[in-house]
SERO-4910 file (N, C-alpha, C, O; in steps of 0.05 Angstrom, whole numbers):
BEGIN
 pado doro    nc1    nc2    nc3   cac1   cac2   cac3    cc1    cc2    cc3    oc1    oc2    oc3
  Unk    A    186     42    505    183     30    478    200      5    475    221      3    488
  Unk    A    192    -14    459    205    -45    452    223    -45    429    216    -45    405
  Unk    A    252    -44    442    264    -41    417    269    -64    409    265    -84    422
  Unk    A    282    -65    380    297    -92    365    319    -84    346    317    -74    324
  Unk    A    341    -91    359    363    -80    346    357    -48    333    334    -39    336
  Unk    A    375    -32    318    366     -6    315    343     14    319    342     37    327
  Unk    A    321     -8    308    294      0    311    270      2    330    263    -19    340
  Unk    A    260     18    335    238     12    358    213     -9    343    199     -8    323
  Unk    A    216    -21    360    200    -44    358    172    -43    358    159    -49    378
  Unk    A    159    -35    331    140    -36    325    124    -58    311    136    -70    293
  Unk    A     96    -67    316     86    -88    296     77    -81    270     54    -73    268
  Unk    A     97    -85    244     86    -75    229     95    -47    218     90    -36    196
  Unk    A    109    -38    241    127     -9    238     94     12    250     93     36    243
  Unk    A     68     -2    268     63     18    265     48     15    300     42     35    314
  Unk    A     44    -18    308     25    -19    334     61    -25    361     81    -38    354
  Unk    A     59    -16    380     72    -23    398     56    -51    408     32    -54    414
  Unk    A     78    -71    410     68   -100    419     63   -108    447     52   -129    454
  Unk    A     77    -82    467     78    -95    491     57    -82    512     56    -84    537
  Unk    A     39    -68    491     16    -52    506     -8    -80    513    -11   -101    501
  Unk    A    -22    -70    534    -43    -82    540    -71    -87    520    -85   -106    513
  Unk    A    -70    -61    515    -90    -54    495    -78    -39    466    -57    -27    465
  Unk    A    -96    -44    444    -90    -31    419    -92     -7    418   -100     -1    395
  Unk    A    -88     14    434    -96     39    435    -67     67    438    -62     87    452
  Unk    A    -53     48    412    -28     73    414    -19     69    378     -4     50    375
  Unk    A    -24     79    361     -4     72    334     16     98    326     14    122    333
  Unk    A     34     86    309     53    109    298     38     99    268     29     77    261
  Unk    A     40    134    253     39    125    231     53    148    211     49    172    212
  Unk    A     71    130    194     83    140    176    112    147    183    125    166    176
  Unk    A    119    124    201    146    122    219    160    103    208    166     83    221
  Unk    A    170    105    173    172     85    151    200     96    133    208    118    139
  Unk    A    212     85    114    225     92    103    225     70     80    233     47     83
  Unk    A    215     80     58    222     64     23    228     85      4    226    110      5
  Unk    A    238     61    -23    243     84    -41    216     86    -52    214     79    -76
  Unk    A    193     95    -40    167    109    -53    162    127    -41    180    136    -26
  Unk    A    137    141    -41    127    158    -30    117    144     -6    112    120     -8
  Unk    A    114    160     18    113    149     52     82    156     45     66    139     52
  Unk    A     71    182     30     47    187     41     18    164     31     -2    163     46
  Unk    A     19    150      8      3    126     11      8    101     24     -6     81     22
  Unk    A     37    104     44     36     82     52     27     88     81     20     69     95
  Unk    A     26    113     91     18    124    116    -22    122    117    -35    118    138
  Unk    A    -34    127     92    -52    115     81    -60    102     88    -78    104    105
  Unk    A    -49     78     78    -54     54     83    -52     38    114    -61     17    121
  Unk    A    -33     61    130    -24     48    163    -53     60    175    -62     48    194
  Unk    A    -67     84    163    -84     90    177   -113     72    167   -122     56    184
  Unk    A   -119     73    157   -132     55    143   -146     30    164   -168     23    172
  Unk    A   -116     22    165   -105     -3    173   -117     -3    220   -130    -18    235
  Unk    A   -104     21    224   -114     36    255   -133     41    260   -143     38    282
  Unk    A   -145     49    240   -184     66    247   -197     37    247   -218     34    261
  Unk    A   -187     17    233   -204    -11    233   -205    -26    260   -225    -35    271
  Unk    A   -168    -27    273   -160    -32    296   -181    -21    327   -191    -35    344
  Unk    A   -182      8    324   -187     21    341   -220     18    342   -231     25    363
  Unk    A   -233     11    326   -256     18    317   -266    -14    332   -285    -13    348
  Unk    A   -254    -36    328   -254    -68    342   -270    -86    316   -284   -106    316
  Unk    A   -257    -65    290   -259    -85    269   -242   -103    264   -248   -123    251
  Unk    A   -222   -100    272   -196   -118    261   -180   -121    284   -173   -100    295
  Unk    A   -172   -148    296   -154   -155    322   -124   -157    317   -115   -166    295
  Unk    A   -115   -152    328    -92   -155    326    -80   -183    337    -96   -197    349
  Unk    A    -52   -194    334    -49   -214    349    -38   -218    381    -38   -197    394
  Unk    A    -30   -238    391    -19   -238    425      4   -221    416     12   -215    394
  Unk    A     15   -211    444     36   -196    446     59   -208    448     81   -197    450
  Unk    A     55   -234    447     88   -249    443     86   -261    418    106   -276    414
  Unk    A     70   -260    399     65   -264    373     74   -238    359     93   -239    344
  Unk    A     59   -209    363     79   -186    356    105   -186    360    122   -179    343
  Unk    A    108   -191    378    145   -196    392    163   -205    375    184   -195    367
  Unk    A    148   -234    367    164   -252    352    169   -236    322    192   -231    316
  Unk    A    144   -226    302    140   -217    284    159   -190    282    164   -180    260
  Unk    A    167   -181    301    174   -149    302    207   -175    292    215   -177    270
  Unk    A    217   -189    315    243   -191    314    252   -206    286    275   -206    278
  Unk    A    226   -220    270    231   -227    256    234   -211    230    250   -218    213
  Unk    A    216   -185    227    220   -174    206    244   -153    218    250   -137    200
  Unk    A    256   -149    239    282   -137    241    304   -144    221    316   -131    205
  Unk    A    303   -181    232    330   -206    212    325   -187    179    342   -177    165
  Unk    A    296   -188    177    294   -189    143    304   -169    137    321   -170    119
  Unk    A    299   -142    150    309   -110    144    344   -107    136    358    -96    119
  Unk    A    349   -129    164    386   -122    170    404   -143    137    427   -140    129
  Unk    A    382   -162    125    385   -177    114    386   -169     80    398   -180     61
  Unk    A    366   -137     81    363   -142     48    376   -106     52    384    -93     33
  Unk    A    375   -100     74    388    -66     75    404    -59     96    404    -72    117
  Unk    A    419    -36     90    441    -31    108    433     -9    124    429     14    116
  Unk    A    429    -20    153    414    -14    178    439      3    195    463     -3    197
  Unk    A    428     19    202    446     35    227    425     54    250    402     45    253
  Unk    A    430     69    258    421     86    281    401    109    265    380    119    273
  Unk    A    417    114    240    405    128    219    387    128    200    376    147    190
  Unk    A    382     97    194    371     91    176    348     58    190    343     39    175
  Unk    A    343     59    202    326     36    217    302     28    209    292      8    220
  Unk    A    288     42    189    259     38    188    255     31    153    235     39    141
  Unk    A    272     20    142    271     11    110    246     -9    108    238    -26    124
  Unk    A    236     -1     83    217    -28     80    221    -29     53    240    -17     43
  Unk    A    204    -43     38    207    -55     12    170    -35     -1    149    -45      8
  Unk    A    169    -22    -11    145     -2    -19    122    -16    -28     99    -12    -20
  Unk    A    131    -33    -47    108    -50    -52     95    -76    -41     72    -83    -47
  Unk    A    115    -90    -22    113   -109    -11     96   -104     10     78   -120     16
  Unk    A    100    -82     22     91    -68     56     70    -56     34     85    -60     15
  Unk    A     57    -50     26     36    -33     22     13    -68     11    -11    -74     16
  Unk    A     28    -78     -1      7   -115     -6      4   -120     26    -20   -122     31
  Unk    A     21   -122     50     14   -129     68      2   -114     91     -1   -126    112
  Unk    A     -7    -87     91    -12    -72    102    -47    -79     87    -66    -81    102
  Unk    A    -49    -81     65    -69    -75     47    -81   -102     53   -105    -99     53
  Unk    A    -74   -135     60    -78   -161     80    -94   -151     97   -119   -151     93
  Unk    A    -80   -142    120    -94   -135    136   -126   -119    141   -143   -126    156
  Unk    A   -126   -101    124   -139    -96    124   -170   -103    108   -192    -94    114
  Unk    A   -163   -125     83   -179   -138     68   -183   -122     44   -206   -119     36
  Unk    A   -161   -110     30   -164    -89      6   -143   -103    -21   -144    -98    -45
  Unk    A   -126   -120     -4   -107   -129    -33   -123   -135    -60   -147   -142    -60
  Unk    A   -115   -134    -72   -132   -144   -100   -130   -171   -102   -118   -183    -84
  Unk    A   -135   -178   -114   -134   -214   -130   -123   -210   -151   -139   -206   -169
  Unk    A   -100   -208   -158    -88   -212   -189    -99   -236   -206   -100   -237   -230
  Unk    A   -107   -258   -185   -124   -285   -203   -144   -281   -216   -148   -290   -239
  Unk    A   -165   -261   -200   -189   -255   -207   -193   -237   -218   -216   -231   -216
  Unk    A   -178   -218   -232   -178   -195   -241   -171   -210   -279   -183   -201   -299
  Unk    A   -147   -234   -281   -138   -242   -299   -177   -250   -320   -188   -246   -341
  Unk    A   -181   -261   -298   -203   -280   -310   -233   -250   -318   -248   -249   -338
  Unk    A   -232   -234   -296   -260   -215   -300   -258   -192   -315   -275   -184   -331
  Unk    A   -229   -178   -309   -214   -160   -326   -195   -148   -328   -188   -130   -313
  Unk    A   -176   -162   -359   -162   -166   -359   -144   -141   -367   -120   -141   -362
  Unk    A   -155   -122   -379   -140    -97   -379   -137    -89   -345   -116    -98   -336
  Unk    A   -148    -78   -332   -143    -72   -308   -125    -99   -292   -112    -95   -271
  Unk    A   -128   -120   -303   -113   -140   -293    -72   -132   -298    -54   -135   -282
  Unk    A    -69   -120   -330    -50   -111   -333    -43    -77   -327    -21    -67   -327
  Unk    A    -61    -67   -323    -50    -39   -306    -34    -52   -273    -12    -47   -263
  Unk    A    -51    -65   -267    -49    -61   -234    -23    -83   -224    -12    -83   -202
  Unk    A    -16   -104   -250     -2   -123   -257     31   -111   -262     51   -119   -251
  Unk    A     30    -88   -283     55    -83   -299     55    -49   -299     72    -32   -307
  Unk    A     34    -48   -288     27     -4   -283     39     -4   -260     48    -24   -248
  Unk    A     41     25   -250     59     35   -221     35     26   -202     11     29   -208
  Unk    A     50     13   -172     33     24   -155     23     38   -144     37     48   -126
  Unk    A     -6     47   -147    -19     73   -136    -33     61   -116    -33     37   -114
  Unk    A    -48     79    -97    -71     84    -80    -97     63    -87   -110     47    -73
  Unk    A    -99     68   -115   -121     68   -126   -128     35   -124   -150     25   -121
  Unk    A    -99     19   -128   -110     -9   -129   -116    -25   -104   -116    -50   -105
  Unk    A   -122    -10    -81   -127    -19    -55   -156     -1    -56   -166      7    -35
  Unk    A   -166      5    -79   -193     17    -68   -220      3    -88   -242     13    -91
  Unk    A   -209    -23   -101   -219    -34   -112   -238    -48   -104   -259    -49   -117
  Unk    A   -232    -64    -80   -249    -86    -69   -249    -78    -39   -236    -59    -30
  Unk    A   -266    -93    -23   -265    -82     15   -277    -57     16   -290    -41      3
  Unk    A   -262    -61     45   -273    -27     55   -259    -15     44   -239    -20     32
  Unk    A   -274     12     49   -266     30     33   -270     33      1   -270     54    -13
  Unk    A   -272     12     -5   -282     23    -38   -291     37    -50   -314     44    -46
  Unk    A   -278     46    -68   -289     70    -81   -299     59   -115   -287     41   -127
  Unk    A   -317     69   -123   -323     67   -155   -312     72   -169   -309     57   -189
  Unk    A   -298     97   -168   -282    111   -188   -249     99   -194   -236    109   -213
  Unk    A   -239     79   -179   -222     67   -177   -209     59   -206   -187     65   -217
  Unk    A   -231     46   -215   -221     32   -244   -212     46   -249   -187     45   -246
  Unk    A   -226     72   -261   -224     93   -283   -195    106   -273   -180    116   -290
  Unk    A   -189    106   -253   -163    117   -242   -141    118   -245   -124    136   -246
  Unk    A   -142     87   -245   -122     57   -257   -120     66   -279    -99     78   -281
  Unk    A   -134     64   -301   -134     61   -322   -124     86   -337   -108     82   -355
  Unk    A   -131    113   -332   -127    141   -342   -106    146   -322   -103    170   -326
  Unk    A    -92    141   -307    -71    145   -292    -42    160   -312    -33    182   -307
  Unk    A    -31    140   -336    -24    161   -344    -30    177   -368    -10    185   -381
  Unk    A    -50    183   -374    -63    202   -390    -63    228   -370    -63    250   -381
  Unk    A    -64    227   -341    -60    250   -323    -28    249   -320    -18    267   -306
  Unk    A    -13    232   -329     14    239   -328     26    257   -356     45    272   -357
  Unk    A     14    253   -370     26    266   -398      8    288   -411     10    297   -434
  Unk    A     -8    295   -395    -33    315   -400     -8    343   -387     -1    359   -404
  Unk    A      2    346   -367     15    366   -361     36    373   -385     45    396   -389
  Unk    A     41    353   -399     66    356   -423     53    366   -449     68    364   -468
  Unk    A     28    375   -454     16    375   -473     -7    397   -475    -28    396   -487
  Unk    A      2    415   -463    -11    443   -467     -2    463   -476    -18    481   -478
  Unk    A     23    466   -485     25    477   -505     46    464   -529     68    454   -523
  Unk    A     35    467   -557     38    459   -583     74    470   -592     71    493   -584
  Unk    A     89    470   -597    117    484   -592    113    478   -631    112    455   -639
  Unk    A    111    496   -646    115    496   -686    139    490   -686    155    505   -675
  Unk    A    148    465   -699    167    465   -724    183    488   -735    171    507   -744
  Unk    A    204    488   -734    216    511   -757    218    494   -785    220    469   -788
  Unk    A    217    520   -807    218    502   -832    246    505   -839    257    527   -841
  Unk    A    259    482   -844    290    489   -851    296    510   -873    284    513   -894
  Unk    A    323    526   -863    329    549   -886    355    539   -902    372    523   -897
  Unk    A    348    557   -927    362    547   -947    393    549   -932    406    529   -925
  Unk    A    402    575   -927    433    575   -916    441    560   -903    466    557   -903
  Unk    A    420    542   -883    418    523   -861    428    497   -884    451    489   -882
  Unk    A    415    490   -899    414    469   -919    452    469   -941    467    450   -946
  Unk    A    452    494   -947    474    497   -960    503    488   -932    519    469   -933
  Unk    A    501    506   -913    519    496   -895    523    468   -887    546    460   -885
  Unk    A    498    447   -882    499    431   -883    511    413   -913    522    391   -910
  Unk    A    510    421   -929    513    401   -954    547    417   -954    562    399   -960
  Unk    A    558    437   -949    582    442   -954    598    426   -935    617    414   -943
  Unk    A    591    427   -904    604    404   -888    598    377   -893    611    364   -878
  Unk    A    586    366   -905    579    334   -914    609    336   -941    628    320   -939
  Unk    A    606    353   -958    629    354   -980    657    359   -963    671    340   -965
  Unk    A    665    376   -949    686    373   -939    699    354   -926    723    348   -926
  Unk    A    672    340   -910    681    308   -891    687    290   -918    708    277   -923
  Unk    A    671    291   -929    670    272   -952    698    266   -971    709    246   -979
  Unk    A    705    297   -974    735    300   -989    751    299   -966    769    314   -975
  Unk    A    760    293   -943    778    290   -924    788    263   -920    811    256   -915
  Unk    A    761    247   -923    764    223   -920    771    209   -949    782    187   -949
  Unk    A    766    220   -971    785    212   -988    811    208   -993    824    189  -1000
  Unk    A    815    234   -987    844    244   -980    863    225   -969    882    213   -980
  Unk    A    848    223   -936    863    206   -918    865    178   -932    888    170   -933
  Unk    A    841    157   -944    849    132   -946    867    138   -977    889    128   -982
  Unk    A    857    151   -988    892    155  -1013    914    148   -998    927    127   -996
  Unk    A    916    175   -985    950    171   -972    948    145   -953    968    130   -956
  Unk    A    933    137   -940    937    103   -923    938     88   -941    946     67   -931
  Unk    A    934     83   -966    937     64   -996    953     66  -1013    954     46  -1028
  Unk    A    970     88  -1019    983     90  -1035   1004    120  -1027   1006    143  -1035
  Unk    A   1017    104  -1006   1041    132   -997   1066    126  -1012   1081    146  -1015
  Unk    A   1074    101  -1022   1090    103  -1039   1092    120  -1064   1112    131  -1072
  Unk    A   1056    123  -1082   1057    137  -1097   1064    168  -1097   1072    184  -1114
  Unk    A   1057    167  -1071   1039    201  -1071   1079    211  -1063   1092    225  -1079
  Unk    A   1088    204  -1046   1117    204  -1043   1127    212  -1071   1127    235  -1079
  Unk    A   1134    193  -1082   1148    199  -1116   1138    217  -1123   1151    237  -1124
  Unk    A   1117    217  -1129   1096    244  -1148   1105    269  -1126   1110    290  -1139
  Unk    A   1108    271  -1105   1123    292  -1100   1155    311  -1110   1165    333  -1113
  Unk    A   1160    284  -1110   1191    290  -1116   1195    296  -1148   1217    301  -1158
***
């Protein structure tokens, strides 16, 4: 295997560069702060196109270069060891994984055709769903996905109804007796902070 500094030297984190042929990938040999499993998704996605001789890859001293170059970027924006070698950026790598394959969206064209889904896919989390919009793979149901995404997040919070208690009077009196007590304390205190000369004499 082709290493580069900590990491094995993958194109992409997923084709080995120094094979003859495209006929070896890793996938889901990744590390972000998202979930690995749409981005493993997306690596396969990305392989079945490869293997299939839909999609070429580039020369092997073009991978080379690309591997050592996104090494610099890794050691550059994260802290790389023996342990931790395979960081990516979640959203960035899933736009360029999603390149490749011809699935990114058009945020231009989405502004102009529609513009609600323009702001889900814009200012909403990234899901699955917005790489199944356009290209292969498309699915129909996509929009609707986007869009009700979190109505399936807050649907689990909302099955059962939890009643109100109606406040009780003892509840109410306790309360109004500690409001009068704070209330006369703090009298108390700014008296004596205003007038300790008085309160002094009037003692004596």
């Amino acid at each position: 295997m082709y290493k580069s500094g900590h990491r094995v030297g993958l194109y992409k984190h997923v084709f080995p560069p120094n094979l003859e042929h495209p006929t070896l990938a890793l996938v889901g040999f990744i590390h972000s702060g998202g979930s690995v499993m749409p981005q493993a998704e997306m690596q396969v996605r990305w392989v079945a196109r490869v293997f299939k001789g839909l999609k070429q890859l580039p020369s092997n001293q073009s991978m080379i270069k690309a591997v050592e170059k996104d090494t610099k970027d890794i050691e550059k924006n994260y802290v790389v060891s023996k342990s931790t070698p395979l960081q990516v950026d979640f959203v960035s790598y899933m736009d360029d994984i999603a390149g490749e394959i011809g699935v990114r969206p058009s945020l231009l064209w989405l502004l102009f055709t529609d513009y609600l889904l323009f702001k889900r896919v814009l200012w909403g989390p990234v899901t699955a769903y917005q790489y199944r919009l356009t290209g292969p793979g498309k699915w129909e149901g996509a929009r609707e996905a986007i869009i009700t995404q979190f109505d399936r997040v807050y649907q689990p919070l909302k099955t059962r109804k939890v009643p109100e208690k109606e406040p009780s009077l003892s509840g109410l009196l306790m309360k109004l007796s500690l409001a009068v007590l704070a209330v006369g304390g703090a009298v108390y205190y700014a008296i004596q902070m205003l007038y300790p000369t008085f309160t002094h004499r009037q003692s004596k």
